[in-house]
C-alpha positions, 0 to 999 in steps of 0.5 A: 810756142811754150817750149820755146820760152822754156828755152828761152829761160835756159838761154838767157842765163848763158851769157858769155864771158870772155877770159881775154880780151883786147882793147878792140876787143873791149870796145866792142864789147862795151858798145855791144852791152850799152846797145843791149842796155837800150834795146837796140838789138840789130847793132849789139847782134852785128857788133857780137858777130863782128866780135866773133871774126875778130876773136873766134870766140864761141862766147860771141856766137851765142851771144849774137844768137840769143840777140836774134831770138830776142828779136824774133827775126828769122835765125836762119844766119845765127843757125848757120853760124852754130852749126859751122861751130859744132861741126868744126869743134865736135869735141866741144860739148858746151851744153850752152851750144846745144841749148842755143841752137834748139831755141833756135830751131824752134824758133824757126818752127823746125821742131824735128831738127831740135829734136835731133840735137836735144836727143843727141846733147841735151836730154841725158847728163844735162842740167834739170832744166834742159831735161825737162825742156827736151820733154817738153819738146817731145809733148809739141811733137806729139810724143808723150810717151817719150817725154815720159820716158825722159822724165822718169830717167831724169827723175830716177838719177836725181829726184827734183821736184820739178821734174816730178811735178812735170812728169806726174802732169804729162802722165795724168793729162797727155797718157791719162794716167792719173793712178800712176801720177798719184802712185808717184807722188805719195811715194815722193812724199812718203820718202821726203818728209819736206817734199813742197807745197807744190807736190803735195798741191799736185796730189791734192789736185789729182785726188779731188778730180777722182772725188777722193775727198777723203785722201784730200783732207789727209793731205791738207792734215800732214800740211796743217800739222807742219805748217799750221796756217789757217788756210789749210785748217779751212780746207780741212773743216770744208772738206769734213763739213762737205763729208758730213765728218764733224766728228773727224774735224773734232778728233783733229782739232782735239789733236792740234790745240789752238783753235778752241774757238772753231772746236767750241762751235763744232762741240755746241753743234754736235750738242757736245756740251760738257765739252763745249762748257770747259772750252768756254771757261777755258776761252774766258780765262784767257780772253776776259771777254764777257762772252764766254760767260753767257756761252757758258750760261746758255750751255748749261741752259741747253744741257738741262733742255735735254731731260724731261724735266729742267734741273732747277739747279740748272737755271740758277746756275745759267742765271747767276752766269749771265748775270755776272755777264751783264754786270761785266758790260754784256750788250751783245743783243744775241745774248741780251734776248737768249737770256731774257726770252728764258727768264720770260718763259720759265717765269723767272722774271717777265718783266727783266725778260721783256726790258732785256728783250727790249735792249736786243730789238734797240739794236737789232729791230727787225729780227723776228726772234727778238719781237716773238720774244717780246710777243711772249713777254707780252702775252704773258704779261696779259697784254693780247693786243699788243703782242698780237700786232707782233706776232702777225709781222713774225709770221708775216716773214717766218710762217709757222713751220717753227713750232715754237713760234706756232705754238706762241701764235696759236695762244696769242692769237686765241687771246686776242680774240676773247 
């Protein structure tokens, strides 16, 4: 059964101590705690109760009981033992007593005469863990209500998170009370500006089965902003880009810099591209890498596409930047054809176009975007033949849904056929 490990745990932690012994006393001792040591349980069991006769100790009792619930045999003897203790010491309310003989009767599979002595001794004014193990019973038992009625009183005297995690679980899954759970733990969290991950875990995981997405993402947010890690940064943009939110991603990483790397990539695809222009620039200074000079370069190129006309202004300025790009080492074949289907197609130098066309197919042979470059760079260049052998592998595997790639196809292909 689950409960009884959750005894288990509390059990092992009382180890006895006596406070004075004899030279019998330690002998036997020592012999019980070698046995222990190598798993020889029967004879530490049998020493620990011969201990008890000779000494009277109860340390000796709940020693000997713990041995029986190690080795799963049957505790009826242990249980006596116990019981013969409680009822001649009623004055004796060591909680380590109580927690035995519950592990022991649930070992048994007497689950009622557990319930009995938790209700009694262990699920007021005991130790979070006896608390939420008397709950736990009460679950077995098929009394959720009660379990809950426990918690809360638990919860209520001292606000620990494992027993609100406990609580919230027993009240969304056992009474199907999700809202109430959730009512719970965004006061907990509301109070304790430190509440844990786990907590903030537990809301998380009730929000998203309510398909409350955007609740999640708050969460993941109040995360990010006191420990920035990059998992909860990941969780954040999952759930905007599932939301359709890439303004709301924005507007956060705008709040929280250093990650201008994903802000760049949401401003280019927001076509946000002043901004996305300033993060480049910004990245470069810092990085010295090459490739935020062609990022500006193409940017400036994009921006300009979007009048009716190019700025002539605009084209200088995107080729005086990949060009101090590749006097720097630009080899990236991503820029090395952005740049050179440009020059190509405004007819700003077809023959540099198509050598840079060229150096991106050296290292990439079979993109399609590539050879329809070099295709145009050869249509343009009068070579039909040529550029029309290309054209048919580019439409082989992308179609002609492209307009682009349609429009070079229909005017190579008429060239190739005069």
């Amino acid at each position: 059964m689950k409960i009884a490990v959750l005894w288990m745990v509390g059990v092992m932690l009382c180890v006895a101590s006596p406070v004075v012994s004899s030279d019998t006393e330690d002998t036997l001792i020592i012999r019980a705690l070698l046995n222990e040591e190598v798993g020889k349980l029967s004879e530490s069991k049998a020493l620990y109760e011969s201990l008890y006769r000779l000494t009277g100790k109860k340390e000796y009792l709940i020693q000997e009981a713990k041995d029986t619930l190690l080795q799963k045999n049957d505790p009826s003897h242990s249980i006596d033992n116990l019981v013969k203790w409680i009822t001649a010491h009623p004055e004796d309310r060591d909680v380590a007593l109580y927690r035995m003989l519950v592990a022991l009767y649930i070992q048994q599979g007497s689950l009622v005469d557990a319930e009995n002595v938790a209700d009694e001794y262990l699920s007021v004014d005991t130790p979070v863990e006896d608390q939420m193990a008397v709950a736990a019973l009460k679950l077995e038992l098929g009394k959720p209500e009660e379990a809950v009625a426990l918690l809360q009183n638990a919860y209520q005297k001292k606000e620990d998170e494992k027993i609100l995690l406990q609580l919230s679980t027993v009240m969304e899954k056992s009474l199907q009370h999700p809202k109430e759970a959730i009512v719970l733990l965004e006061k907990h969290i509301g109070k304790y500006k430190d509440a844990s991950v786990g907590v903030y875990f537990k809301l998380i995981e009730l929000y998203a089965k309510e398909k409350n997405l955007e609740k999640v993402g708050e969460l993941y947010k109040k995360l990010y902003k006191r420990d920035p890690q990059k998992y909860f940064l990941q969780k954040i943009i999952e759930i905007s880009l599932y939301r359709n939110d890439i303004d709301g991603v924005i507007a956060f990483l705008e709040q929280n810099q250093g990650n201008e790397e994903i802000l760049f990539t949401f401003y280019k695809e927001k076509k946000k591209y002043e901004k996305a222009i300033t993060v480049a620039q910004k990245l470069h200074r810092i990085t010295g890498d090459v490739k935020w000079l062609a990022e500006e370069g193409m940017l400036v190129y994009e921006a300009a596409k979007q009048s009716r006309a190019i700025d002539p202004k605009a084209l200088r300025k995107m080729q005086g930047l990949l060009e101090e790009a590749l006097k720097k080492g630009l080899n990236d074949p991503l820029y090395l054809n952005y740049y050179g289907y440009t020059l190509i197609d405004h007819d700003l130098d077809i023959d540099k176009g198509i050598a840079l066309v060229k150096k991106a197919l050296a290292q990439d042979s079979t993109n399609t975007y590539y050879l329809d470059s070099l295709a145009w760079g050869l249509y343009k260049r009068g070579k039909c033949d040529r550029a029309y052998e290309l054209m048919k592998q580019v439409v082989a595997k992308e179609g002609l849904a492209e307009e682009e790639i349609k429009t070079h196809w229909d005017l190579v292909r008429k060239c190739y056929l005069k």
